[in-house]
C-alpha positions as CSV (number, residue, x, y, z in Angstrom):
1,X,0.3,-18.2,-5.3
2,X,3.8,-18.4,-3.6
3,X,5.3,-17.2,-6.6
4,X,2.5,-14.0,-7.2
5,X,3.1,-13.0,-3.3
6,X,6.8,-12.5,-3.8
7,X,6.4,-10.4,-6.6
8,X,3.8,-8.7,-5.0
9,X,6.0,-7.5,-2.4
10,X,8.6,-6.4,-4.7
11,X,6.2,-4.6,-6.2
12,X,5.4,-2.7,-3.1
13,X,8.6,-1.3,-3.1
14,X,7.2,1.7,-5.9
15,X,3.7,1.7,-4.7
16,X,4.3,2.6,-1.2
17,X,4.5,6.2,-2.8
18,X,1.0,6.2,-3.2
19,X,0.8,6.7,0.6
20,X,0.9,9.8,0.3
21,X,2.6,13.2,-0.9
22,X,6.1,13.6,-0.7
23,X,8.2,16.6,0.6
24,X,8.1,19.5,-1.5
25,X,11.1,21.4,-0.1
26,X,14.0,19.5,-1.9
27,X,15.1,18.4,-5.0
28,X,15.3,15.3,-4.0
29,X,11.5,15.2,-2.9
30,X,10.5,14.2,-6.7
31,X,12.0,10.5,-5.8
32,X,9.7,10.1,-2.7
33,X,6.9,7.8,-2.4
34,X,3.0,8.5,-2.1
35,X,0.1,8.3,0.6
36,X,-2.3,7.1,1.1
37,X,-1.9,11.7,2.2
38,X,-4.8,12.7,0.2
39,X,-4.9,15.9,-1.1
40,X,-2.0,18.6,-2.8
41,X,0.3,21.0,-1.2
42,X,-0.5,24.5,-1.5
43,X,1.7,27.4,0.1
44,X,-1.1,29.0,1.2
45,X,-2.0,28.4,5.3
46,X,-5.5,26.3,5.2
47,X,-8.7,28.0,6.2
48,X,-10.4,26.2,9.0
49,X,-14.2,26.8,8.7
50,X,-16.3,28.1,11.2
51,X,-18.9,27.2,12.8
52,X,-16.5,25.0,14.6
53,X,-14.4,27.4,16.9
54,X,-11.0,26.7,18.1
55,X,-12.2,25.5,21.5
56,X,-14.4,23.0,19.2
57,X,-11.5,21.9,17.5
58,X,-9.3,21.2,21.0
59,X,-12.7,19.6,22.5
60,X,-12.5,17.0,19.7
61,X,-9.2,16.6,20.4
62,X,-9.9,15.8,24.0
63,X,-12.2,13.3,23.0
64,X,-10.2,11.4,20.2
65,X,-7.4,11.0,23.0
66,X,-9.3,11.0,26.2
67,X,-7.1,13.8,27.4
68,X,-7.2,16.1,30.0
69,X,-7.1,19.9,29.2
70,X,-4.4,21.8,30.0
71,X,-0.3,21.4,29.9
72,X,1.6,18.2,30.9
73,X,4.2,18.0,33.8
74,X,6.5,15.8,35.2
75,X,8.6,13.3,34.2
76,X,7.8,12.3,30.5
77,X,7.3,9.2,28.5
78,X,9.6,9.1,26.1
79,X,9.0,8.0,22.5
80,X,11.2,6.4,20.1
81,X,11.1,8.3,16.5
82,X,12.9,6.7,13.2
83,X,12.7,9.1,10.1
84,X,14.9,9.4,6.9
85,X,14.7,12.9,7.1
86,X,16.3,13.9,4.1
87,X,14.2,12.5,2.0
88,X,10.7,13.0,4.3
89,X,10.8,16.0,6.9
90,X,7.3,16.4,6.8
91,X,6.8,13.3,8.8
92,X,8.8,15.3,11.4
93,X,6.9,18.2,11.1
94,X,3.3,16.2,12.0
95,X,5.2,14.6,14.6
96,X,6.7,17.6,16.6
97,X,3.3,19.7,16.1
98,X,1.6,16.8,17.7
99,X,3.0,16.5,20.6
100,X,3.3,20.6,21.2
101,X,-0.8,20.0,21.2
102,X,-0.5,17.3,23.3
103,X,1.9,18.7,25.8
104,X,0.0,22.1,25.9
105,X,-3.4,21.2,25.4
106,X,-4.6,17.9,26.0
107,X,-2.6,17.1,29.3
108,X,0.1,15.2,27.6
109,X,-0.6,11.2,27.9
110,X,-1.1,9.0,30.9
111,X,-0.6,12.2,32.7
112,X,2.9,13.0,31.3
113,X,4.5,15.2,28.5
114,X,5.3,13.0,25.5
115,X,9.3,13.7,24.3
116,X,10.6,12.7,21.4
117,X,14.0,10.6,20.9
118,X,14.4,11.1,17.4
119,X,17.1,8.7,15.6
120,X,17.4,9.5,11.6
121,X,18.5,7.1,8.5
122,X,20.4,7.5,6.2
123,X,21.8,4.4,4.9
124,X,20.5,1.1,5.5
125,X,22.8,0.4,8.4
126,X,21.0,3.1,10.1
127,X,17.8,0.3,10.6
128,X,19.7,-2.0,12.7
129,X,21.8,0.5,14.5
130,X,18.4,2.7,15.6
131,X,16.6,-0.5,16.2
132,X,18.9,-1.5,18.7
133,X,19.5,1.5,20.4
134,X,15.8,1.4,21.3
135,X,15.4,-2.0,21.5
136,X,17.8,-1.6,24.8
137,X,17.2,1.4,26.0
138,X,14.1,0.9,28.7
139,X,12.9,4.8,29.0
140,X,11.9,4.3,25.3
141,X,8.3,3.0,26.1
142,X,7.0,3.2,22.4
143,X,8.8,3.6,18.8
144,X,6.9,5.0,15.8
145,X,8.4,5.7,12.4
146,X,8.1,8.3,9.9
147,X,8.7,7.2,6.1
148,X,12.2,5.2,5.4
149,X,13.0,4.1,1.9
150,X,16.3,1.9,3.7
151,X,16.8,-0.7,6.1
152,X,13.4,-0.9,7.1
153,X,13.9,-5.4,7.7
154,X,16.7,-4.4,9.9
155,X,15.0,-1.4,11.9
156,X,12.3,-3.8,12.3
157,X,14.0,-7.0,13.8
158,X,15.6,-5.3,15.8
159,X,12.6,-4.0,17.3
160,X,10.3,-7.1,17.1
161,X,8.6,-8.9,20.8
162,X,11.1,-5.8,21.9
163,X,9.3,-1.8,21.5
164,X,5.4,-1.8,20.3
165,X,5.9,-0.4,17.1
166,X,3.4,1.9,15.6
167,X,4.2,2.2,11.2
168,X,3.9,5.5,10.3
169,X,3.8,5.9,6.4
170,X,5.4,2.7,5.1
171,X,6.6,2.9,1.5
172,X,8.6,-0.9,1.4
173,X,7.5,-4.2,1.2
174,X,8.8,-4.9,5.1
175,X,6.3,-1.7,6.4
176,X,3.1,-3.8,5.1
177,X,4.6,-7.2,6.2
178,X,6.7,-6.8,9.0
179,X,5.3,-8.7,12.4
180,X,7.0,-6.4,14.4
181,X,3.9,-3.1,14.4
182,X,1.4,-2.0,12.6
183,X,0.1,0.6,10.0
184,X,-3.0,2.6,10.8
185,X,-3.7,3.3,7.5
186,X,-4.7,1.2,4.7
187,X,-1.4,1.8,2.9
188,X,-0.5,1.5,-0.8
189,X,-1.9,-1.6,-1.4
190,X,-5.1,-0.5,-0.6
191,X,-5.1,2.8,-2.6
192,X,-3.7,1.4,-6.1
193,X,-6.3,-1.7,-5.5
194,X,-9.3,1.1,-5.0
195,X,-8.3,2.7,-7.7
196,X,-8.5,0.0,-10.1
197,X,-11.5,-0.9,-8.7
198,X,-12.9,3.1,-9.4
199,X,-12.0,2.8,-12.9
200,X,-13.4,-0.4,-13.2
201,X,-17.1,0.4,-11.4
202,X,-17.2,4.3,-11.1
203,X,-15.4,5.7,-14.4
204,X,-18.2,4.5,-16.9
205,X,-18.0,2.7,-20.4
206,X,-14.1,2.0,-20.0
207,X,-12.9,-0.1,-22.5
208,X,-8.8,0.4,-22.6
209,X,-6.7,1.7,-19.8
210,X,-2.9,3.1,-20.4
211,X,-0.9,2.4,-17.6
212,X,2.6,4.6,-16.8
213,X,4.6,3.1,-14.3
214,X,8.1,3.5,-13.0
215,X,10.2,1.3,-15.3
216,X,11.8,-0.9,-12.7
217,X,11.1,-4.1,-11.5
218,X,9.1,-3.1,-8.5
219,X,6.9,-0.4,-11.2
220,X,6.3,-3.5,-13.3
221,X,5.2,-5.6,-10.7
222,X,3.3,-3.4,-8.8
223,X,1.0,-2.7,-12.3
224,X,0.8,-6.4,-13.1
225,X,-0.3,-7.4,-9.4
226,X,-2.2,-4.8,-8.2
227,X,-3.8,-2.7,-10.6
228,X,-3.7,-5.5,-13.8
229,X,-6.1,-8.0,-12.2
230,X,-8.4,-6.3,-11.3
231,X,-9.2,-4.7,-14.9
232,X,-8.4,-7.6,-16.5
233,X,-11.4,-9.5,-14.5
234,X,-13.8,-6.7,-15.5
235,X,-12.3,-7.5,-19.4
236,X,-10.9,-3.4,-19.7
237,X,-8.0,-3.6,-22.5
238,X,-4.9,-2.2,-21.1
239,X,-1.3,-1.0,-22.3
240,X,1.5,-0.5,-20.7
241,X,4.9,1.7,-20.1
242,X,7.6,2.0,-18.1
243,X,9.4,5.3,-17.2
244,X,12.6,6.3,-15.6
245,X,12.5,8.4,-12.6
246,X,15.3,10.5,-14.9
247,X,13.1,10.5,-18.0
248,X,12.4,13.8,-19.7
249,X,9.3,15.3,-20.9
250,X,10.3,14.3,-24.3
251,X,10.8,10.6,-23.4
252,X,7.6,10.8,-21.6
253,X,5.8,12.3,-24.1
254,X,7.3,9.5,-26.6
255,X,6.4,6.9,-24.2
256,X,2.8,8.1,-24.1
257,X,2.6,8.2,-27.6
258,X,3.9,4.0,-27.8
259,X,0.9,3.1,-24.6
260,X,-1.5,5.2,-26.7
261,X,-2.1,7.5,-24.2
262,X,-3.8,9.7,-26.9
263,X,-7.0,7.1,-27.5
264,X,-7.0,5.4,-24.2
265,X,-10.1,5.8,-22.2
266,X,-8.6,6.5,-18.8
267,X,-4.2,7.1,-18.1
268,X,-3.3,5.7,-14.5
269,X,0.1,7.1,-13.3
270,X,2.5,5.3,-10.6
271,X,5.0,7.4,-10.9
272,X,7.6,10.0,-9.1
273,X,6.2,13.2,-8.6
274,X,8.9,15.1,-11.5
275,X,7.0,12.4,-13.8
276,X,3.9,13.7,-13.2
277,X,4.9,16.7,-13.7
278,X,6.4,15.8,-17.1
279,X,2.9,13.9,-18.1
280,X,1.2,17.2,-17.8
281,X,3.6,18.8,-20.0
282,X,4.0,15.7,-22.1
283,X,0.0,16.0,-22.4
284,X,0.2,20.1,-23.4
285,X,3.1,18.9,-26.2
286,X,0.6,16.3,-28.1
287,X,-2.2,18.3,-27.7
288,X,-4.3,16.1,-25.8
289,X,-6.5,15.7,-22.5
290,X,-6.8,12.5,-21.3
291,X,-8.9,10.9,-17.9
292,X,-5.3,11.1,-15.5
293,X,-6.3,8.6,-12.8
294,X,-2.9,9.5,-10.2
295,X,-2.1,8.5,-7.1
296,X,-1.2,10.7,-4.1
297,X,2.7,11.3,-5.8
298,X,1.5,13.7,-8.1
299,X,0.3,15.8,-5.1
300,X,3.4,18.2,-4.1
301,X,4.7,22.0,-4.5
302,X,7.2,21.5,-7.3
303,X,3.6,20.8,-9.4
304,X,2.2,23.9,-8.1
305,X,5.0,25.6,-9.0
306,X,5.6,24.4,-11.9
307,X,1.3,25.0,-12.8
308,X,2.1,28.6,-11.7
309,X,5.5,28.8,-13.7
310,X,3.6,27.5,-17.0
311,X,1.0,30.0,-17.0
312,X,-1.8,27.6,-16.2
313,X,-2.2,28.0,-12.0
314,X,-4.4,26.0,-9.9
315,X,-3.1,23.7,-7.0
316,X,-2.7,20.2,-9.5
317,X,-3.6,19.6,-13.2
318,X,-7.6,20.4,-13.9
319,X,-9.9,17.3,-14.1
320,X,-7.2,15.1,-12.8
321,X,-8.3,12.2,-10.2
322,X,-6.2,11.3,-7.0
323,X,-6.2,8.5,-4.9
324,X,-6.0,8.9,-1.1
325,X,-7.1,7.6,2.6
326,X,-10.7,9.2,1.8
327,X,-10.2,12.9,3.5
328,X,-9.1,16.1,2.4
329,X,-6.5,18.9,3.6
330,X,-8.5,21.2,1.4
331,X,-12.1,20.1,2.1
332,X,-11.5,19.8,5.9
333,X,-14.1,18.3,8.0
334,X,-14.6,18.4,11.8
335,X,-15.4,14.5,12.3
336,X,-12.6,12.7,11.3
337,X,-10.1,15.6,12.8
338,X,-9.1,17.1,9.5
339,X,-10.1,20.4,10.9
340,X,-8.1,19.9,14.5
341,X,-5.0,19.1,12.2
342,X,-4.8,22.0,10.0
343,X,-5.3,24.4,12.5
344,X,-2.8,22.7,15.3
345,X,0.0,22.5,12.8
346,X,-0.5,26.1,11.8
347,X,0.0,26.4,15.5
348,X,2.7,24.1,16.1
349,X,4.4,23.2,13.1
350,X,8.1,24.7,12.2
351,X,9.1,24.6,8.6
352,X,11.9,21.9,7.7
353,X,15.5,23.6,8.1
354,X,15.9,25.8,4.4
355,X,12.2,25.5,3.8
356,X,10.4,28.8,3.2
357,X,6.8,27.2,4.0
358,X,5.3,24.9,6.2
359,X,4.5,21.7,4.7
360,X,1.7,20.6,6.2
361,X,0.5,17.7,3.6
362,X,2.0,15.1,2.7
363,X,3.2,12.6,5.5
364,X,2.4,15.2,8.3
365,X,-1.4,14.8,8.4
366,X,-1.0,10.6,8.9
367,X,2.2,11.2,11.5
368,X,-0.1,14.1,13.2
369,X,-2.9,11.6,13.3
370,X,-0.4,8.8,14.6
371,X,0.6,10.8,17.6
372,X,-2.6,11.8,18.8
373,X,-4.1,7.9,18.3
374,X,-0.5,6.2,20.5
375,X,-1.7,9.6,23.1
376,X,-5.0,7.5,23.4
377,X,-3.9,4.5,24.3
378,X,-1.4,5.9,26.9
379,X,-4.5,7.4,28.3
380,X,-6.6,4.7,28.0
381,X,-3.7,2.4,30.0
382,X,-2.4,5.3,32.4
383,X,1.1,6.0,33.6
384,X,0.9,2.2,35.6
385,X,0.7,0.2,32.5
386,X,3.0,1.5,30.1
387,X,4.8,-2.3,29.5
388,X,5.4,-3.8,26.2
389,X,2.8,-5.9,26.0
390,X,0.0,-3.5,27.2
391,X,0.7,-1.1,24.8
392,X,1.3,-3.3,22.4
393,X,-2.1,-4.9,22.6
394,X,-3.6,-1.4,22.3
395,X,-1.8,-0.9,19.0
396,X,-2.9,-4.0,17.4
397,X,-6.3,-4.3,18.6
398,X,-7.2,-0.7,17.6
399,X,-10.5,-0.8,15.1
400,X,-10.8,2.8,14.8
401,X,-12.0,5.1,14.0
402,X,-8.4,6.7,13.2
403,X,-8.0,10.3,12.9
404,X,-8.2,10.9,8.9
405,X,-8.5,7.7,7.7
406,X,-11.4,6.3,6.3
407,X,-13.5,3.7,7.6
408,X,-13.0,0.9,10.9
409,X,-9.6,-0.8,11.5
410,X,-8.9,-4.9,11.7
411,X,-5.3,-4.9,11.7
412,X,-3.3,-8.1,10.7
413,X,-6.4,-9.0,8.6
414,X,-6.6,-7.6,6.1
415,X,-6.9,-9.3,2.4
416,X,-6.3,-7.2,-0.2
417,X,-7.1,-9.5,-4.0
418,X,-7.1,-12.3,-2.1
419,X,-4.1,-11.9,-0.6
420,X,-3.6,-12.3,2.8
421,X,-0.2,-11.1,3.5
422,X,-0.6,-7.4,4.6
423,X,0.2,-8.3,8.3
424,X,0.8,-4.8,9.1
425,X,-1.7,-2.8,7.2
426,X,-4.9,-2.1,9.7
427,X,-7.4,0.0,7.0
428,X,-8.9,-0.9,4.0
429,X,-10.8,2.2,2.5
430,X,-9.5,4.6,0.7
431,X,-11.2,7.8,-1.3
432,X,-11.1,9.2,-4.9
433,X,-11.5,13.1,-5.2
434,X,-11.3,15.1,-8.3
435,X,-9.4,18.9,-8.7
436,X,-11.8,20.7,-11.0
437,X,-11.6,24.2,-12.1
438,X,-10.1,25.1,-8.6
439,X,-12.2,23.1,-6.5
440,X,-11.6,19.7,-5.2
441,X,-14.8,17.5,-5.4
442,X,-15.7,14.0,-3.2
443,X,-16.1,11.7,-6.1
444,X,-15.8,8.2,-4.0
445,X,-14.3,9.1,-0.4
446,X,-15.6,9.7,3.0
447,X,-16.9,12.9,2.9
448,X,-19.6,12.3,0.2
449,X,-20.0,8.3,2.4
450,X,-19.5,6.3,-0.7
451,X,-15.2,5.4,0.1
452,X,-14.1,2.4,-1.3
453,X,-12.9,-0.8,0.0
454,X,-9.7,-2.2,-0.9
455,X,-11.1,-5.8,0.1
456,X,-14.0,-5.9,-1.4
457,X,-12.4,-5.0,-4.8
């Protein structure tokens, strides 16, 4: 068991790109994790049905926080804010937007405006040096990441017993592990576990799976430990192939052809985004159609671009399915604060610096939604009890419901295949939707009430 949990966590180190979708503005963006963000970028501003009214849409918001209407003054609480923004802006740009809403709208938290001490890595040095910059500085009162890829261990001890630490969209082994916060979300390791467990229950007679995974050591462990098991249990017949991140559509349309992508009931991606992209025009090239089972990576502009570019439009491939936290940008409901989201950061949210839209899906919804939950328990405390181990106690004894995820919260406990180890991880459902001839159907998620449960997988 020792031996399967190490591996395990290496393997997280590739699925923590199922979190979510990555930025779309960059080149680089195509060697970005997912979410367990749940639904495609489009570059179109969302429409944010009536009959809920913008004052609808603030009143929920003054309810999820237990905020007072109007602007914040005075002195503010100042929050500490660890990003890698070159790879992840989007994270910023849910951040920032959130706390323009809460400093105009909701009364800021604990009676104060929230601010924002941002501190940015690049290099894995970066962890330790930003962890103890807020580790000693005593006007931070709160840190919360965005999505780092290096020196995540570091950021983290340095912060442990030190800040409360709220995990925004973890994408390394140390973000689902780490003692030091937690995750409000039920991370990769729920998502690529619920979607093994869709394929096995939900997907019908499935008798052989091809499996396409990132053709590293994490890719390969990841697929064995958290997507293998669970079809092997239900006896489904599986292949599978690694890819390079650098691979071409030719090599991926020849690795295809060796995992039998052509016969195989059902084709599961973990995968950068640019290999989604190729598997699509990998697909076109041998002229065949298979079930794609994907996770949130394969959400993303470049795809939509590159749909548009090819003649074929839509948002993502047609008939595809994508795994995700169990809500929708683009089927936005008013309960779980979808709808409050997409019209605040329409509001509030500034494109990334050289982007010519505002990317609004991805890691923005979850870093949004983290804001306005850490404004909640400032409010719930007031401006008297802002220590360590107050807020700290709101952060791990949260059980929901979270803005956009699915389902209640037990943080530190969940177990995930019978694995007890996600210290940080506080959900465990996750959805399954399905883009079909332009239109984005519940097919397992929270919308429809049927999400699924990582632990119970």
């Amino acid at each position: 068991m020792k031996r399967k949990q190490q591996g395990l966590i290496a393997g997280l180190a590739v699925l923590g790109l199922l979190a979510g979708a990555c930025s779309s503005d960059s080149e680089s963006s195509v060697t970005e994790a997912p979410v367990v963000t749940d639904a495609p970028v489009d570059t179109e501003a969302p429409v944010v049905t009536e009959p809920n009214a913008d004052g609808d849409l603030v009143q929920w918001a003054l309810d999820y926080t237990e905020g007072t209407a109007g602007m914040a003054s005075g002195d503010s609480i100042k929050i500490g804010y660890v990003n890698q923004e070159d790879y992840f802006p989007e994270n910023t740009i849910g951040i920032n937007a959130a706390v323009e809403f809460i400093n105009n709208e909701l009364g800021g938290a604990a009676g104060h405006p929230l601010e924002i001490v941002p501190c940015n890595i690049v290099i894995a040095e970066d962890g330790a040096k930003c962890g103890t910059e807020f580790a000693n500085n005593a006007d931070i009162a709160v840190v919360v990441t965005g999505t780092i890829l290096v020196g995540n261990k570091e950021l983290y001890d340095a912060l442990n017993t030190k800040k409360p630490v709220i995990v925004g969209n973890g994408v390394t082994a140390d973000d689902f592990t780490t003692p030091a916060g937690q995750a409000f979300t039920a991370g990769s390791p729920g998502v690529v576990a619920g979607m093994a467990g869709f394929v096995v229950s939900q997907l019908g007679d499935v008798k052989n799976v091809a499996i396409i995974a990132a053709n590293n050591a994490a890719g390969q462990a990841g697929a064995d430990l958290l997507f293998k098991p669970v079809i092997e249990k239900a006896g489904i017949a599986y292949t599978f192939v690694g890819v390079d991140d650098t691979a071409t559509a030719a090599d991926v349309a020849s690795a295809m052809t060796a995992v039998g992508a052509e016969a195989a009931d059902v084709v599961v991606l973990i995968v950068t985004l640019q290999q989604c992209i190729n598997v699509y025009d990998a697909s076109k090239a041998l002229g065949i159609d298979p079930v794609i089972v994907a996770t949130g990576l394969c959400f993303g502009t470049p795809m939509t671009d590159h749909l548009a570019e090819a003649g074929d439009g839509g948002v993502v491939p047609n008939n595809w399915y994508f795994g995700g936290y169990g809500y929708s940008y683009f089927n936005p409901d008013y309960e779980s604060g979808m709808q409050t989201y997409l019209d605040k950061v329409q509001q509030y949210g500034v494109p990334s610096p050289g982007a010519a839209n505002l990317e609004y899906t991805g890691f923005a919804g979850p870093s949004f939604a983290n804001m306005m939950t850490l404004a909640k328990f400032l409010n719930q405390l007031g401006p008297d009890a802002l220590d360590y181990a107050s807020i700290d106690g709101k952060i791990r004894g949260f059980k929901g419901p979270m803005m956009i995820q699915a389902g209640p919260l037990d943080c530190g406990k969940q177990v995930i295949l019978g694995l007890p180890i996600f210290i940080s991880v506080c959900g465990s459902q996750m959805g399954i939707q399905q883009y079909k001839d332009g239109e984005w159907l519940s097919i397992a998620d929270a919308l429809n009430g049927k999400p699924i449960d990582a632990t119970k997988v």
